[in-house]
C-alpha positions in Angstrom: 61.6 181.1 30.2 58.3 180.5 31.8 57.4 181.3 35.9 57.1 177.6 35.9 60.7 176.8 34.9 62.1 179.3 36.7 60.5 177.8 39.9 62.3 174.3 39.1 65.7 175.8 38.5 65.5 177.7 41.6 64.3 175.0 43.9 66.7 172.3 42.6 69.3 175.3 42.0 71.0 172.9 39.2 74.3 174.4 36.8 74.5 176.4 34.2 75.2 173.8 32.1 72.0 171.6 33.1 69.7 174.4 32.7 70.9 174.9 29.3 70.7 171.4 28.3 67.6 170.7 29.5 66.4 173.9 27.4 68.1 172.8 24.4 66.0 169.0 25.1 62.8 170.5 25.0 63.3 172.8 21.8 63.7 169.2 19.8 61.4 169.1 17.4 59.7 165.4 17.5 58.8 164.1 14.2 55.2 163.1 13.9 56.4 159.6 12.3 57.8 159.0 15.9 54.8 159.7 17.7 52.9 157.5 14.8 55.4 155.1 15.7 55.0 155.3 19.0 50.8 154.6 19.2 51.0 151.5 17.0 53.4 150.0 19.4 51.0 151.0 21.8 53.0 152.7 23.7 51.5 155.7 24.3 47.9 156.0 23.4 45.9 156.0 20.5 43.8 159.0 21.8 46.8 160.7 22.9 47.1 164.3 22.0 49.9 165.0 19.7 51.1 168.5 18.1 50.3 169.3 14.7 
């Protein structure tokens, strides 16, 4: 867990639970169609950086 997420959970002080869901949310891999998906709907940008 990095400094940064530490600092969040402590501030807020959230469950158990939460923290563990909100991990599990940002482990989800997003498929590039998605993001594809998401730029021609303009909805994001078209210069947006996206992951590999």
């Amino acid at each position: 867990m990095s400094f940064s997420i530490q600092r969040i959970a402590l501030a807020t002080q959230p469950s158990t639970q939460q923290i563990l869901t909100d991990y599990t949310s940002m482990q989800t891999k997003i498929p590039a169609e998605f993001r594809t998906e998401l730029k021609l709907q303009n909805l994001i940008e078209q210069n947006a950086p996206v992951p590999a």
